[in-house]
C-alpha positions in Angstrom: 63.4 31.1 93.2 62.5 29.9 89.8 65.0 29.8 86.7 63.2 32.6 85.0 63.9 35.1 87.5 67.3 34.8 87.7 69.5 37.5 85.0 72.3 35.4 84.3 75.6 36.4 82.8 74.6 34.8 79.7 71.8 37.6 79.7 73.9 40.5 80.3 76.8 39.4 77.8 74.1 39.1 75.1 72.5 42.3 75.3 73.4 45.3 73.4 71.6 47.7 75.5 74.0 47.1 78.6 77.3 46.2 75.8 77.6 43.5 77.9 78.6 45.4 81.1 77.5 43.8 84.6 77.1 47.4 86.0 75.2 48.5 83.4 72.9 45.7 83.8 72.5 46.9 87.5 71.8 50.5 86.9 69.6 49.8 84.6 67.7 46.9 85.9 67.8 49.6 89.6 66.4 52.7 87.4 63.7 50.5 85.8 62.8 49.0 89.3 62.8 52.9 91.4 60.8 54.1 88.3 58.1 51.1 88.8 58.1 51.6 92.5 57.4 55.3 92.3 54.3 55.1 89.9 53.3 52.2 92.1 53.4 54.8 95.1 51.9 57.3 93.3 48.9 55.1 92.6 48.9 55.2 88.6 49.8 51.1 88.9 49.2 48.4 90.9 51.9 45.7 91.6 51.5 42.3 90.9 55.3 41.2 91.5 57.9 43.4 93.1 59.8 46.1 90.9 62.9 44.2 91.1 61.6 41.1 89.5 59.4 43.8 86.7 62.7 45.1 86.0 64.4 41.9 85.6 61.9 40.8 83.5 61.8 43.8 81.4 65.5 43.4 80.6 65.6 39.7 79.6 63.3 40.9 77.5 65.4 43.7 75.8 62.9 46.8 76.9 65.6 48.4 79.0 67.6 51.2 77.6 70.4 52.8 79.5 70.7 57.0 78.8 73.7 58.6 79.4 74.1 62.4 79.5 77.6 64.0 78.6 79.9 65.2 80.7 79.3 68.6 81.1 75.0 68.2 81.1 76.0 65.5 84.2 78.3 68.0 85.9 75.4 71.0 86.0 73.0 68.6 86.9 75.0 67.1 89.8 75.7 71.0 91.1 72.0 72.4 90.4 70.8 69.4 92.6 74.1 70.3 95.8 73.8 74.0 95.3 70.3 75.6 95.9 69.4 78.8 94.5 70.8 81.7 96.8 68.1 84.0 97.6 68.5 87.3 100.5 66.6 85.2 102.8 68.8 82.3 102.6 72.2 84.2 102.7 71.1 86.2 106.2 69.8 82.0 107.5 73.0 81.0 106.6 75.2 83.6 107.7 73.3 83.6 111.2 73.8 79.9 111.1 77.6 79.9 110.9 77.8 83.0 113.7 75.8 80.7 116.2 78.1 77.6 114.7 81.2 79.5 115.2 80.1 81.8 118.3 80.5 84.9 116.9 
């Protein structure tokens, strides 16, 4: 592995995107590289180099940006994605569901 595809600490203290935080770095080096991967699936690019090393590269280079949502936008977003909608249909699957489940 070559020197330039290593992130060193150096990297990650110096940037202001990440504020110097290692985890940071991770997320948003992992974002960058799952964002790369799924347009590379999709067929809009074609890889040259794997998304890890793409993402790396991009932030050495600065291009990364980490966005945070507040509290409560994080929290409805975490239960609309757990909690389907409820429809009629669903309720009388689920119900069924827990009779067999429970033998009743």
């Amino acid at each position: 592995m070559a020197a330039d595809q290593r992130v060193y600490l150096d990297d990650i203290y110096a940037s202001e995107q990440c504020q110097g935080s290692v985890f940071r770095a991770v997320v948003m080096m992992a974002q960058e590289a799952r964002f790369i991967n799924k347009q590379a699936n999709q067929g809009y690019i074609t890889l040259t180099k794997k998304p890890t090393t793409i993402a790396m590269y991009k932030f050495k280079e600065g291009k990364l940006t980490l966005t945070e949502k507040k509290a409560g936008e994080q929290a409805e977003a975490e239960v609309a994605a757990v909690e389907p909608e409820m429809t009629a249909a669903n309720a009388a699957q689920v119900s069924g569901a827990a009779d067999d489940a429970f033998g009743a």
